[in-house]
C-alpha positions as CSV (number, residue, x, y, z in Angstrom):
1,X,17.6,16.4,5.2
2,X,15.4,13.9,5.4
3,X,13.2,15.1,2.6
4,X,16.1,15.0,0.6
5,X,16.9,11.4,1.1
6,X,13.2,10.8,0.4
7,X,13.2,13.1,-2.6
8,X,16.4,10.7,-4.1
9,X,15.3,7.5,-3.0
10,X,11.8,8.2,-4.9
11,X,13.3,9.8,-8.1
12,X,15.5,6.5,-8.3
13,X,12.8,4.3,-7.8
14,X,9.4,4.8,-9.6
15,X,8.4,1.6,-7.7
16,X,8.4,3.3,-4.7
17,X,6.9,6.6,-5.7
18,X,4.2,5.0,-6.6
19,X,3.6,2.8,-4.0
20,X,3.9,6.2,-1.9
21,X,1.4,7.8,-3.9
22,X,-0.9,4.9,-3.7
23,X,-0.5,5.0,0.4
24,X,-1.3,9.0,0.1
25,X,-4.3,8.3,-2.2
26,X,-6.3,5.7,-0.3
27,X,-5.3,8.0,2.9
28,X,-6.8,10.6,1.7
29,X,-9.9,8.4,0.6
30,X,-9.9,6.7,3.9
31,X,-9.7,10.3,6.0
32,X,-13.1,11.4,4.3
33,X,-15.0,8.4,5.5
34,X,-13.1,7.9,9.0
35,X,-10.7,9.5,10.9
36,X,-8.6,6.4,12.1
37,X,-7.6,3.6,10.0
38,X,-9.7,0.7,10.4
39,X,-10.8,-2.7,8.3
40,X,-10.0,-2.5,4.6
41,X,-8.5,1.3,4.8
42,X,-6.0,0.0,7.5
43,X,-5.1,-3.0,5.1
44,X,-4.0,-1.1,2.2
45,X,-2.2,1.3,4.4
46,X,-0.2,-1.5,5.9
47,X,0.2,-3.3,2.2
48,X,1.4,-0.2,0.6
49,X,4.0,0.8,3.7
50,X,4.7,-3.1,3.9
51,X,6.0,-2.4,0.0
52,X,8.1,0.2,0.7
53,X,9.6,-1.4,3.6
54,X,10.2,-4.4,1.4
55,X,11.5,-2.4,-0.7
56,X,13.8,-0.1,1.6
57,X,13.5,-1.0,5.2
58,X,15.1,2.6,6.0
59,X,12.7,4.3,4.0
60,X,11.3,7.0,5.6
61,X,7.3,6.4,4.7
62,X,5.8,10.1,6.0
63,X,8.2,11.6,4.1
64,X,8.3,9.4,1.4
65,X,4.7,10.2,1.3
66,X,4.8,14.0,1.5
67,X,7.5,14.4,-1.1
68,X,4.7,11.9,-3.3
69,X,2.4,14.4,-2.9
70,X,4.0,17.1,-4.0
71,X,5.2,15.7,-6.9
72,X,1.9,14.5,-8.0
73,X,0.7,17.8,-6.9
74,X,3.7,19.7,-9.2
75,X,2.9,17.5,-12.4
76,X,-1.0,17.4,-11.8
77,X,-1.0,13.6,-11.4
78,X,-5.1,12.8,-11.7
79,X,-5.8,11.5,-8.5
80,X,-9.2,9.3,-9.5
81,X,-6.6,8.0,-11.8
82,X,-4.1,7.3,-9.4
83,X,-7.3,5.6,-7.0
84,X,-8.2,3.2,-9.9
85,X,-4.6,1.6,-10.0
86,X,-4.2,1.5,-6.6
87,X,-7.4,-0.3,-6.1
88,X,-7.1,-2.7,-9.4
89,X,-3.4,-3.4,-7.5
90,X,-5.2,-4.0,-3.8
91,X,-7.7,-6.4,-6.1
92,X,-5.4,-8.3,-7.9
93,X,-3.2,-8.8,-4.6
94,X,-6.3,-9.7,-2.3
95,X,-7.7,-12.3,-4.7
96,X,-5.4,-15.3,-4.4
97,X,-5.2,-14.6,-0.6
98,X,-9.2,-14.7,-0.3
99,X,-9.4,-17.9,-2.3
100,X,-6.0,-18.9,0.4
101,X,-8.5,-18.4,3.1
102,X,-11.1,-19.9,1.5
103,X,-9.4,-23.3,1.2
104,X,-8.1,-23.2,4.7
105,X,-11.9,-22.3,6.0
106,X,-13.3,-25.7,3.6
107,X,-10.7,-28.4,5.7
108,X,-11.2,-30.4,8.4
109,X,-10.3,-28.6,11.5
110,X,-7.9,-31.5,12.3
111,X,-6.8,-30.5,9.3
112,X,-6.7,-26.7,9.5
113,X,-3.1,-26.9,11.2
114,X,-0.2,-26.5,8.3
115,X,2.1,-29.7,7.0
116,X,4.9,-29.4,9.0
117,X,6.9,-31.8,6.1
């Protein structure tokens, strides 16, 4: 049943099929060079789930992910394909928070605090 639900709420979203695809993707990637999320894998995990959360905080991500994979699977979606967007996505996203950081790294520490006005 809940396979189902995740089959519907993908095929009416394409948002969040791909997002789900993207999550499966870099798992998979991730998996091959450690076996438990960590640094930069464990970010994009949590960006990608974070997206389909936003998107639908009921959505059920392990299945949403499954039934992403077999789609993909079914149509022969070309996984290097699929890596490249996710990762020019992750880029584009990470950017503007890096140069975010940057800027709050260059102030005064009396400074470091947020305006509160």
């Amino acid at each position: 049943m809940l396979v189902m639900f995740a089959t519907l709420a993908l095929a009416s979203d394409p948002g969040m099929e791909a997002d789900a695809r993207c999550l499966h993707v870099l798992s998979a990637v991730g998996t091959r060079i450690a076996p438990e999320p960590s640094g930069a894998g464990a970010a994009s995990s949590f960006y990608f789930a974070g997206k389909m959360r936003g998107r639908d905080p009921a959505v059920d991500i392990a299945a949403a992910v499954r039934q992403a994979r077999a789609a993909a699977k079914a149509t022969g979606v070309d996984g290097r394909a699929e890596l490249a967007r996710c990762t020019a996505e992750l880029r584009s996203t990470i950017a503007p928070v890096a140069a975010v950081r940057r800027e709050a790294q260059d102030r005064p520490a009396s400074r470091a605090a947020p305006d509160a006005g």
